[in-house]
C-alpha positions as CSV (number, residue, x, y, z in Angstrom):
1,X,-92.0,-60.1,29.2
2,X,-93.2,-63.4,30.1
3,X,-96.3,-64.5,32.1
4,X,-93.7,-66.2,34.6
5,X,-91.0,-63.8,34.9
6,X,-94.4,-61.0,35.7
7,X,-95.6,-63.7,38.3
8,X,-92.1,-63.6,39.9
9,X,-91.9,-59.8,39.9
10,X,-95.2,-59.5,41.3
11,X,-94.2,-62.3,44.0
12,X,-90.5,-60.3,44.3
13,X,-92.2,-57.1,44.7
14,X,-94.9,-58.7,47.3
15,X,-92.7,-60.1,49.6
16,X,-90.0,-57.2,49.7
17,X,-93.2,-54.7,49.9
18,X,-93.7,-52.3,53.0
19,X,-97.1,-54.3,53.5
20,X,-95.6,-57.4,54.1
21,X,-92.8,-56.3,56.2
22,X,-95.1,-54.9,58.2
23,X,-97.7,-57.9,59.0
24,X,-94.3,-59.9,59.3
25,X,-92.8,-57.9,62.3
26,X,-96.0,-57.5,63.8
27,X,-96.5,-61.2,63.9
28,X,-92.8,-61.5,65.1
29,X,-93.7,-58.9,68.2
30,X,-97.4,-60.7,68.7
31,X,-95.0,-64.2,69.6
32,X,-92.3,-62.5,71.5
33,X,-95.1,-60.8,73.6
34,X,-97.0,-64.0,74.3
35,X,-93.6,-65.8,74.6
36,X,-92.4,-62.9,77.0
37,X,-95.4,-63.7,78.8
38,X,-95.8,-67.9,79.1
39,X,-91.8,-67.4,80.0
40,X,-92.8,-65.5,83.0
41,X,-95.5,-67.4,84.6
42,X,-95.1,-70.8,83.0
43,X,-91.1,-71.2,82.4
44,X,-88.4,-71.0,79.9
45,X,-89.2,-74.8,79.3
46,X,-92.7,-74.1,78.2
47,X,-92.3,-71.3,76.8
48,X,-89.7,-72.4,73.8
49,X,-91.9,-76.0,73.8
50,X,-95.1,-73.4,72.8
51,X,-93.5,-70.7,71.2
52,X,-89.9,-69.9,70.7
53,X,-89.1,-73.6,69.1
54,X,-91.8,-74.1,67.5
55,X,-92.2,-73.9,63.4
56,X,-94.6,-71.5,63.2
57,X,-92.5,-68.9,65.0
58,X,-88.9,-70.7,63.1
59,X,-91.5,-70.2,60.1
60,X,-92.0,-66.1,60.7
61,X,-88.2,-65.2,61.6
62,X,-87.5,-66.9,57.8
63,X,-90.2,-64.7,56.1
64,X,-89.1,-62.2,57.6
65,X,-85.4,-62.6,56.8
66,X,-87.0,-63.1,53.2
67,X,-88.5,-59.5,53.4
68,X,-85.2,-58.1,54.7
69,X,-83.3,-59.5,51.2
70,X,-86.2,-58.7,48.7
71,X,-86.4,-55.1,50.1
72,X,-82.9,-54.6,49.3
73,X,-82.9,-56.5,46.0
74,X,-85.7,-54.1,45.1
75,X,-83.3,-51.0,45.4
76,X,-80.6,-52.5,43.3
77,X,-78.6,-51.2,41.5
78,X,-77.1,-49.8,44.6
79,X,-77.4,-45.9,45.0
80,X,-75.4,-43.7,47.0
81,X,-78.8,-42.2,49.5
82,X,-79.1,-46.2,49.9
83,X,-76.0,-46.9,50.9
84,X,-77.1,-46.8,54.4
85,X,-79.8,-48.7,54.0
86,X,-78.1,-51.7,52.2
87,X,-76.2,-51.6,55.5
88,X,-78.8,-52.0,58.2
89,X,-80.7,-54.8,55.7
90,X,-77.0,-56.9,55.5
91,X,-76.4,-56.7,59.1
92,X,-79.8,-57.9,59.5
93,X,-79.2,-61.0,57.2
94,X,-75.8,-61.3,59.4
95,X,-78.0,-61.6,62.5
96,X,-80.3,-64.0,60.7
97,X,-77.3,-66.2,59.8
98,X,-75.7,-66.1,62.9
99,X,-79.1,-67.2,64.5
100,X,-79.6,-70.3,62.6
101,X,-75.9,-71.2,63.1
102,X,-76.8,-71.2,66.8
103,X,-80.1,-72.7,67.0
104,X,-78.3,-75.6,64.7
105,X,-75.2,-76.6,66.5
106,X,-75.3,-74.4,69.6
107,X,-75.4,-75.5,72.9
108,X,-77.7,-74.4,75.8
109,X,-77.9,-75.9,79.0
110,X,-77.6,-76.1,82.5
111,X,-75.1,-78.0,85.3
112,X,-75.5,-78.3,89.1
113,X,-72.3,-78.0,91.3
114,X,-72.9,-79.9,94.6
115,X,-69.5,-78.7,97.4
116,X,-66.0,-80.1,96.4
117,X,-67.7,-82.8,93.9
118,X,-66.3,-82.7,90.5
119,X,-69.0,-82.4,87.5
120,X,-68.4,-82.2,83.6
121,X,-72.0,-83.4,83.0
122,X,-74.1,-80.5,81.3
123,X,-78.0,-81.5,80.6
124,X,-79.6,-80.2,77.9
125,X,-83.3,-79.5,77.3
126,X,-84.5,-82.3,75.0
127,X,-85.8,-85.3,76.6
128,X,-84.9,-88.8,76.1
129,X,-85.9,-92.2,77.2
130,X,-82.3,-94.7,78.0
131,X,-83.1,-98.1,77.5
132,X,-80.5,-100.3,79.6
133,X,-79.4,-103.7,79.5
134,X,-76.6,-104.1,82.5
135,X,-76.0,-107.5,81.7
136,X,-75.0,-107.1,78.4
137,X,-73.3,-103.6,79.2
138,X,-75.5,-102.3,76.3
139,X,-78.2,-99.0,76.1
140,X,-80.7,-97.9,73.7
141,X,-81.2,-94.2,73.7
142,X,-84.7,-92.4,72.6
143,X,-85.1,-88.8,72.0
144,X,-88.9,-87.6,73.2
145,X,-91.1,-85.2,71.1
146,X,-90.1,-81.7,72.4
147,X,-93.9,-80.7,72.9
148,X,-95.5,-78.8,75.6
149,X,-98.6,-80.8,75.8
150,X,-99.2,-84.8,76.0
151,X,-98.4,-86.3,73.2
152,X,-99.6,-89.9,71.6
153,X,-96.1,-91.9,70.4
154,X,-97.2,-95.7,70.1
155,X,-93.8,-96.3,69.0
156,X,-92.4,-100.3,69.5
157,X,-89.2,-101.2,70.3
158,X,-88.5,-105.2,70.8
159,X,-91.4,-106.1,73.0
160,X,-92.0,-102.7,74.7
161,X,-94.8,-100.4,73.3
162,X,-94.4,-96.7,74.8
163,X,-97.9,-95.4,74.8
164,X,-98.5,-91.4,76.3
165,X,-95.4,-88.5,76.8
166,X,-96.3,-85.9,79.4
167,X,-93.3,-83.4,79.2
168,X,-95.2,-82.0,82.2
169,X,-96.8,-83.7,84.7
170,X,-97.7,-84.0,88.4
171,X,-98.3,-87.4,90.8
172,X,-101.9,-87.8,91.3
173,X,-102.2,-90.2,94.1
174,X,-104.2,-93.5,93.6
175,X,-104.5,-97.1,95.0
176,X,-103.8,-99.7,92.5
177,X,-103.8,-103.6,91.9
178,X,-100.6,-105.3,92.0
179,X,-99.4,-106.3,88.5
180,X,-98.6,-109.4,89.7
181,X,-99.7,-112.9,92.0
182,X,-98.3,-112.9,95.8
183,X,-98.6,-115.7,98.4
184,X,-101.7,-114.5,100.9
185,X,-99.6,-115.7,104.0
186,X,-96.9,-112.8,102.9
187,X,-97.5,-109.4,104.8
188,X,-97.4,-106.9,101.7
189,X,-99.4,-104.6,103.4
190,X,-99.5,-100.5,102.8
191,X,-101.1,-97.4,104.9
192,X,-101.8,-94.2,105.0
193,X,-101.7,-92.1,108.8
194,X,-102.6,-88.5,109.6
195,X,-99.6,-87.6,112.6
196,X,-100.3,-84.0,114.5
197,X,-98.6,-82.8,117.8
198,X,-98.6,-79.4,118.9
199,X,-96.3,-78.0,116.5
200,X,-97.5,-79.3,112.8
201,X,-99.8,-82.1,111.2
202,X,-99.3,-84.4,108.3
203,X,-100.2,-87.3,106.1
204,X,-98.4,-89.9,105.0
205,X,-98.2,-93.5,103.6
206,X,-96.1,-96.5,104.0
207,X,-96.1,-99.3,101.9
208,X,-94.0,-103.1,102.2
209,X,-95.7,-103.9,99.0
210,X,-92.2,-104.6,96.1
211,X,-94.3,-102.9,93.4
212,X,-94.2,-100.0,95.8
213,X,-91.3,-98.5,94.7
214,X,-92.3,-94.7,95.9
215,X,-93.2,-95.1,99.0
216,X,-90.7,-96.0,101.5
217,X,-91.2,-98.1,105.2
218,X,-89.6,-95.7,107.3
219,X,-90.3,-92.3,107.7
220,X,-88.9,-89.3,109.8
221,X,-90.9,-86.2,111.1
222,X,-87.7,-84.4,113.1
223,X,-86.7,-86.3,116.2
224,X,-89.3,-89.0,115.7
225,X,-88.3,-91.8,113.6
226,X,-91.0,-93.8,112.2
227,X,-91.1,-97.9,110.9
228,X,-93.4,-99.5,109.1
229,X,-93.1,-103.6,109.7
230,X,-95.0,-106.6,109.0
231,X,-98.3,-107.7,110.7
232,X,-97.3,-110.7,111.4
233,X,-94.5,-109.0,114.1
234,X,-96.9,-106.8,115.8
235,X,-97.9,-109.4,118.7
236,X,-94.3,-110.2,119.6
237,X,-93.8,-106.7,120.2
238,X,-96.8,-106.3,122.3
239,X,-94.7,-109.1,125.0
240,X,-92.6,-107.7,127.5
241,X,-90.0,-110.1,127.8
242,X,-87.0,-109.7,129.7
243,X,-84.4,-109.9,126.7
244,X,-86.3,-107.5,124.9
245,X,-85.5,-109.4,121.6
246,X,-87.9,-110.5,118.8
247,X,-87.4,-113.3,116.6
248,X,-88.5,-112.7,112.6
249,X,-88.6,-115.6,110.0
250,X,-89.1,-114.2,106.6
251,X,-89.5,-117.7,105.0
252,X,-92.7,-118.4,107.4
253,X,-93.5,-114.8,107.9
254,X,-94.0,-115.7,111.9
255,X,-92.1,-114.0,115.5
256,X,-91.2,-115.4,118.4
257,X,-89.3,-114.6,121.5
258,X,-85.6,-116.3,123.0
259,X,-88.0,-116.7,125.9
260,X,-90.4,-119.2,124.5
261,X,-88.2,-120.3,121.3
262,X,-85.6,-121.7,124.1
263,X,-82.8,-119.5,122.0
264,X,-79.4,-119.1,123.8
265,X,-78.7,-115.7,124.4
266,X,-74.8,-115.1,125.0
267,X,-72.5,-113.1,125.6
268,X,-68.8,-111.7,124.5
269,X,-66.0,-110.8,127.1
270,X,-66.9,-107.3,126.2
271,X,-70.2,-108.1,127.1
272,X,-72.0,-107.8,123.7
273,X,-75.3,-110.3,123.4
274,X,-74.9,-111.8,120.5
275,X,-77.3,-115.5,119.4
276,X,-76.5,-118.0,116.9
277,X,-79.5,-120.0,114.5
278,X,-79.3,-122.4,111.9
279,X,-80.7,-121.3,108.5
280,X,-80.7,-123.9,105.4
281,X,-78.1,-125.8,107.2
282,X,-75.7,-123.2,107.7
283,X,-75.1,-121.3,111.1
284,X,-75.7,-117.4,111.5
285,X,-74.3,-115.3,114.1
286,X,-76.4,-112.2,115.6
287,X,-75.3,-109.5,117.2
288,X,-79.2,-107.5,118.0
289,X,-77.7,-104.6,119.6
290,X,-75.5,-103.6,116.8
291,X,-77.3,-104.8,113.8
292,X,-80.5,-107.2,113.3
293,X,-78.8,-108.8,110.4
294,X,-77.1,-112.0,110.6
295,X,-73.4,-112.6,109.9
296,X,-72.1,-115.8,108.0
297,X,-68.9,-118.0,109.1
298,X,-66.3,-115.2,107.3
299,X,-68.5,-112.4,109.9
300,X,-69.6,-110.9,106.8
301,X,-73.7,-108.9,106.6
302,X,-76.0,-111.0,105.2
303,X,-78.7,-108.7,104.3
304,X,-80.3,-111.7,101.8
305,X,-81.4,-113.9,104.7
306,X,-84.8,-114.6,105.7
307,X,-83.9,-114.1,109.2
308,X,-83.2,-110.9,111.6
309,X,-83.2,-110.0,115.6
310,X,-84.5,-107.1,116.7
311,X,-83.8,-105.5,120.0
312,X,-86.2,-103.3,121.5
313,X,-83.7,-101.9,123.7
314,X,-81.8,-99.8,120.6
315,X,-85.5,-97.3,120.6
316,X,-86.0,-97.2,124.0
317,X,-84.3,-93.7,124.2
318,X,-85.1,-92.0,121.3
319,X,-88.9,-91.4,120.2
320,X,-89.5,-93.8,117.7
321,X,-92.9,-95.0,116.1
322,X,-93.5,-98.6,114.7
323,X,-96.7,-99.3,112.6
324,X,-98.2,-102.1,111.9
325,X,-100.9,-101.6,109.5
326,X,-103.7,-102.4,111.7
327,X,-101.5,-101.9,115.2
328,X,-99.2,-99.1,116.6
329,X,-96.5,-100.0,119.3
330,X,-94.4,-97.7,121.1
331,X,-92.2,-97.5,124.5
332,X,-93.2,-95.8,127.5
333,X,-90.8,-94.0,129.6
334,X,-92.8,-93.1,132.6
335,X,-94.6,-96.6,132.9
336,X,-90.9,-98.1,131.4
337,X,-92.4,-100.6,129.0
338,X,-93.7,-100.9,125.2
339,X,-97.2,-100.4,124.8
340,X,-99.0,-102.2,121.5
341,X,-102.8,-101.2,120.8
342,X,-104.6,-101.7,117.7
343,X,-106.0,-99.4,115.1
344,X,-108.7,-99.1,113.1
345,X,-109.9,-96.2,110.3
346,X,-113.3,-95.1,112.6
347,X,-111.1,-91.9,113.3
348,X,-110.1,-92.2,116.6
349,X,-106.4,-91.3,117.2
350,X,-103.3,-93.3,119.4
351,X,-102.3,-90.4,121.7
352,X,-98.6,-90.7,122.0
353,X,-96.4,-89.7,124.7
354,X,-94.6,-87.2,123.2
355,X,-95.7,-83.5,123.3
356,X,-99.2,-84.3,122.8
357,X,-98.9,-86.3,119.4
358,X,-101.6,-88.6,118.4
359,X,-101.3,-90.7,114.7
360,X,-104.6,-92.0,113.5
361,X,-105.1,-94.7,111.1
362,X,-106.6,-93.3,107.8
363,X,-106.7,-96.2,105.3
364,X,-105.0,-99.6,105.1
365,X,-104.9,-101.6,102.1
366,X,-103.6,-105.8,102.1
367,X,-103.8,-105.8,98.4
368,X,-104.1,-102.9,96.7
369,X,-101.0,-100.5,96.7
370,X,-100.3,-96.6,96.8
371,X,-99.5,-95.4,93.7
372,X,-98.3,-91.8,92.7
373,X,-100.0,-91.7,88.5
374,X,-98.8,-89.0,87.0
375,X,-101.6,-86.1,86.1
376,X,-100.5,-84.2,82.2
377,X,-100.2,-80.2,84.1
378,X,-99.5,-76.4,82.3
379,X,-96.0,-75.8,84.6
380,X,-96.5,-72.7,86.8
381,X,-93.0,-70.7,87.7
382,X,-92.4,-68.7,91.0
383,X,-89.0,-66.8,91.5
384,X,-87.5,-68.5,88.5
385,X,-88.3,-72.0,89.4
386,X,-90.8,-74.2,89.1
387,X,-93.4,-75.5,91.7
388,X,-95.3,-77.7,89.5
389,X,-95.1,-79.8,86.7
390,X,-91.6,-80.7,87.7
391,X,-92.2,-84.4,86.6
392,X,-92.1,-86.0,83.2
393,X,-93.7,-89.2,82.6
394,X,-93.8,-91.9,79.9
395,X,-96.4,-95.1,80.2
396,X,-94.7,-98.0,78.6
397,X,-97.1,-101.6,77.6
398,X,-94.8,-105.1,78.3
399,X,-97.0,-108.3,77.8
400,X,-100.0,-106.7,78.1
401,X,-99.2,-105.0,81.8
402,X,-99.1,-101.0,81.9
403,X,-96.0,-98.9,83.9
404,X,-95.5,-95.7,84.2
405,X,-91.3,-94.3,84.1
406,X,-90.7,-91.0,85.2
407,X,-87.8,-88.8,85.7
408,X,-88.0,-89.1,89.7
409,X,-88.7,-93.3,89.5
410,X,-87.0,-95.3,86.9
411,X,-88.4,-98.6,86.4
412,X,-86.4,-101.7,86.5
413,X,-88.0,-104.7,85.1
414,X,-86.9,-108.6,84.3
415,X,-88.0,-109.6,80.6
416,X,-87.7,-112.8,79.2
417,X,-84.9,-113.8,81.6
418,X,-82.8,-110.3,81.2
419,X,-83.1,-107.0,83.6
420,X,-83.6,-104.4,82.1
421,X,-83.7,-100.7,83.4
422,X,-85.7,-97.5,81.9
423,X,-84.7,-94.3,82.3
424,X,-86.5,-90.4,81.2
425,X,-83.9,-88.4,81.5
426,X,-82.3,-84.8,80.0
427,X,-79.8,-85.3,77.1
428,X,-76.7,-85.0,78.4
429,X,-72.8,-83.9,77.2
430,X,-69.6,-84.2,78.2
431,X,-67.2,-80.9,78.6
432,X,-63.8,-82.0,78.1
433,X,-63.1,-80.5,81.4
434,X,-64.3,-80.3,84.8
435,X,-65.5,-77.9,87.5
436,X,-65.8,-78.1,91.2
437,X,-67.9,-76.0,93.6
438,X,-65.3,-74.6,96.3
439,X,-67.8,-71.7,97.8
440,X,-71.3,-70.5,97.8
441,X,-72.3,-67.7,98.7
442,X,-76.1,-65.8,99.7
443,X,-76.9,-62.1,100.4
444,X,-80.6,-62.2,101.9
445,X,-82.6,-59.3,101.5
446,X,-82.3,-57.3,105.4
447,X,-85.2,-58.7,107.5
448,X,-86.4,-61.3,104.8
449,X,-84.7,-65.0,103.9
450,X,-85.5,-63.8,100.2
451,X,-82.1,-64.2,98.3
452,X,-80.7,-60.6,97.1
453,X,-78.2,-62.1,94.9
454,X,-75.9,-65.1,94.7
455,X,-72.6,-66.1,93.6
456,X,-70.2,-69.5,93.4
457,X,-66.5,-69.9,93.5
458,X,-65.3,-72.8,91.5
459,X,-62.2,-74.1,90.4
460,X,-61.9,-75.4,86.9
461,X,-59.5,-78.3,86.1
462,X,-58.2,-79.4,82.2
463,X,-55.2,-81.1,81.2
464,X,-53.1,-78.3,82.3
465,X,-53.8,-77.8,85.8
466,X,-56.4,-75.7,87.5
467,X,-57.7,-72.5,87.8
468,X,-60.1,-70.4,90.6
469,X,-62.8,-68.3,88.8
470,X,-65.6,-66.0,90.4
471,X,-69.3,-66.3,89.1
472,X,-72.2,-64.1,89.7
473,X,-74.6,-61.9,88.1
474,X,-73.0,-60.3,84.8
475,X,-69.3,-62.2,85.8
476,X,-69.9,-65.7,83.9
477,X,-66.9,-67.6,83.2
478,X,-65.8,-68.1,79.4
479,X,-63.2,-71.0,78.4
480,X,-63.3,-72.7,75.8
481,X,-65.6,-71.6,73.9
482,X,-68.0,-72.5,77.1
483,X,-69.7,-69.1,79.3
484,X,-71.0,-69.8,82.6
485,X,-73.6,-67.8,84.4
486,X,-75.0,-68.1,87.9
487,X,-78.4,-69.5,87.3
488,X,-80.5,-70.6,90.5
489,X,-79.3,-72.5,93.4
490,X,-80.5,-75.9,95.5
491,X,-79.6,-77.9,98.8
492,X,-79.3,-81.3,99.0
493,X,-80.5,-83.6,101.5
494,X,-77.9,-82.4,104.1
495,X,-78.5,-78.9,103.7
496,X,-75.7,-78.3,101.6
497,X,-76.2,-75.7,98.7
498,X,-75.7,-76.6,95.3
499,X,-75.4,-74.4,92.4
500,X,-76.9,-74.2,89.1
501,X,-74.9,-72.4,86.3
502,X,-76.7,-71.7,83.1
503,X,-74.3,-73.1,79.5
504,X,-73.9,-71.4,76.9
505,X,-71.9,-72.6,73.5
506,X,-73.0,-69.9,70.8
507,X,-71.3,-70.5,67.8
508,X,-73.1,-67.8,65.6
509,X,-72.1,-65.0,68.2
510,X,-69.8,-63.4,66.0
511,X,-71.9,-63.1,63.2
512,X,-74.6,-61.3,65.7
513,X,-72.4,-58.8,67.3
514,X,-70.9,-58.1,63.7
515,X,-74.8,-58.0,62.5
516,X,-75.3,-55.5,65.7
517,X,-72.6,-53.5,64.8
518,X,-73.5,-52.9,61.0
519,X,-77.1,-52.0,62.3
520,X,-75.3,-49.3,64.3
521,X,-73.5,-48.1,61.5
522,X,-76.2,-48.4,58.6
523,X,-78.3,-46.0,60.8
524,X,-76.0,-44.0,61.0
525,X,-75.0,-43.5,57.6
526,X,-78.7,-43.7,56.7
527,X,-79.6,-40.4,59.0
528,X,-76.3,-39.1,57.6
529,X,-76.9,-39.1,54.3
530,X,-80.6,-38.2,54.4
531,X,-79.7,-35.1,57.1
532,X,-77.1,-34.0,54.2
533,X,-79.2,-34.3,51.2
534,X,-82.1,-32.1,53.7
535,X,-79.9,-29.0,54.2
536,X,-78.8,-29.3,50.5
537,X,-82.4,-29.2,49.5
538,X,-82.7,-26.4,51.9
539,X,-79.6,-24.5,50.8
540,X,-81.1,-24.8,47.0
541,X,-78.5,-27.4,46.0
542,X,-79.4,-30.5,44.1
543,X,-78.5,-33.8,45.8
């Protein structure tokens, strides 16, 4: 016998050994116990990014599919007190084939039904970067490493260099320089107030600067609405003039009153004010009661122009809250005026006349802006969802100037003359059908808001017609090749719940229930046969 064929033998005989099978499972139990684990604390996300996806663990399940085949070469030729154990190895292979057909074409994500709003879109777990040009109707598409850690790309595409990946990340507020030149006269202004009352407490910042994109100008804390407007308007709204109107120029960035601009207020034959300027040489039409935006000669909104009205009587009813930056104004309804007082960050507080509120100034910035960089986190999981690390972020280099896109902000930016518009995003497919949310439903545990269980009621529609279905725990729904189960559940900015149904497209199934079944029956025969050739032994009869 050769030297190569006894190499082979020795490697046959190595790999199909009891020895190695048995470092090979316990390495296979050592990753599904720390997967078990990371799953429950960290996520299903995480834990397939560190452990189930990963090629070290792809790398055991093949040796050990290895062991399975050389074990049962090593018995051959097939005996009969084998035949049991040929068996249970096959439908092992079975399972092993019926795996990789899965992990290769099969499909597993998730899609969110929001009430009586049709949805075929399922997303899927890799993460990709959607370059779009809606000009030129065109889009590049990027898949991103599927890694559980930040990750270094410095990958180039045209003039855009995408720098860091954090598949898992959370803001980390910061104040930042603009990335670009603004006029001085322009109020661009952003803040940050601490609001208490009786009842609660919070922090929050406004922000007028356009490379601002987070952080909105109006804000709402229950019945009190809350605007954030320019300096420059603060002194008009300190004057109590009779019309109650204010005068804003976007072009100089200055107010004024009808009162002392000698502007004709008049009136319909409904009685409705309503003023008419001159802008650029063309006439506008105001209506400040309904609307502080202007209306051309066709009475169409004109939301582009410099101009607006705003009346003071529309928040004279309601609590409502207008910053300034460096000023707070507000109206009065026992002394039945607005009241304007300045602010400053020394920590004393405006007391409001509202059920003991006060808002105090706590930082206000006329060139830097608020900015919401995102921080590389380990996710943390409680009742099946996560509460951090919910954001995934991707810093991008264009002519020298960093930005950050993330799956809650897209970035939008104009390049050499075009707009283009970045996106990170889930992949995403198309079922060739749809399904609609027609009924939610919660049980609550008794004397907790803990949900028990829940379950959705959808109705499915294809090409030939529809069809209701039920979905809850152990019900999914199964067309097509497609199996729905209830997942987790959501409400949307109404209150409106929304539910998330896990996909499923398992191609390999077959293979592993007929894998499962052989496994069954190769045991059985196994025990069989041994149990037989034992009382034979024990009868005095030779197997």
């Amino acid at each position: 016998m050769s030297s190569k064929s006894l190499n082979w033998d020795k490697i046959e005989r190595t790999i199909g050994g009891l020895k190695f099978a048995v470092v090979i499972v316990l390495a296979f139990t050592i990753f599904m116990i720390v997967g078990t684990f990371i799953e429950s604390y960290y996520g299903t996300d995480f834990a397939n990014r560190m452990v189930y996806k990963t090629w070290t663990f792809m790398l055991v399940q093949f040796l050990m599919l290895l062991s399975i085949i050389f074990a049962a070469f090593l018995r051959l030729p097939p005996k009969k007190r084998l035949y049991g154990f040929y068996t249970i190895h096959s439908g092992l292979v079975v399972i092993g084939m019926g795996s990789l057909i899965t992990y290769v074409s099969g499909i597993d994500g998730s899609i969110t039904l929001a009430p009586n709003s049709p949805s075929r879109q399922v997303v899927l777990n890799r993460d990709v970067l959607k370059i779009v040009y809606p000009e030129e109707g065109k889009q590049i598409t990027k898949f991103l490493p599927y890694t559980a850690f930040k990750t270094n790309l410095d990958e180039t595409y045209e003039q855009f260099t995408f720098k860091e990946f954090y598949p898992f990340a959370e803001p980390l507020f910061t104040w930042t320089e603009a990335k670009e030149v603004y006029p001085p006269e322009v109020f661009y202004h952003s803040s940050t107030y601490h609001f208490k009352n009786a009842f609660a407490e919070q922090e929050f910042t406004l922000s007028l600067h356009p490379e601002a994109t987070e952080f909105d100008s109006t804000f709402s804390m229950g019945p009190l609405s809350v605007s954030y407007l320019p300096f420059g308007m603060a002194p008009c709204f300190a004057k109590n003039n009779p019309s109650k109107l204010i005068l804003w120029s976007g072009t100089t960035h200055t107010c004024t009153v009808p009162e002392e601009s000698k502007v004709q207020i008049k009136t319909t034959s409904s009685g409705t004010r309503f003023i008419v300027v001159e802008e650029n040489g063309e006439l506008l039409s105001f209506f400040p009661d309904v609307s502080p935006f202007p209306l051309d000669q066709n009475m169409q909104v004109m939301k582009n122009s410099q101009s607006r009205i705003f009346s003071k009587k529309l928040f004279e009813e309601k609590p409502h809250l207008f910053l300034f930056g460096k000023a707070v104004g507000y109206y009065n309804k026992d002394e039945q005026k607005w009241i304007m007082n300045p602010m400053n960050t020394d920590g004393k507080p405006e007391v409001l006349p509202w059920m003991s509120a006060e808002v105090r100034l706590v930082r206000h910035e006329d060139q830097l802006i608020p900015t919401n960089f995102p921080e590389a986190v380990v996710p943390i999981q409680q009742n099946s969802q996560l509460i951090k690390g919910n954001l995934r972020a991707l810093s991008m280099v264009v002519q020298g100037k960093t930005y950050w896109i993330t799956n809650m902000n897209p970035l939008s930016l104009d390049v050499g003359g075009k707009r283009v518009n970045f996106y990170v995003t889930k992949e995403t497919l198309t079922m060739p059908f749809e399904l609609v949310l027609t009924k939610f439903k919660m049980d609550k545990d008794p004397g907790t808001n803990n949900p028990a269980s829940y379950e959705s009621f959808v109705k499915l529609f294809t090409s030939n017609g529809s069809s209701e279905h039920h979905i809850f725990m152990n019900n999914p729904l199964k067309f097509s090749g497609f199996t729905f189960y209830q997942a987790s559940y959501g409400q949307d900015d109404n209150g409106n719940y929304q539910s998330t149904l896990s996909v499923n497209v398992d191609q390999g199934r077959f293979l592993k229930y007929l894998g499962s079944l052989m496994l069954v029956f190769g045991s059985w025969w196994h025990f069989y046969i041994n149990r037989r050739k034992s009382k034979n032994e024990t009868n005095g009869v030779s197997a």
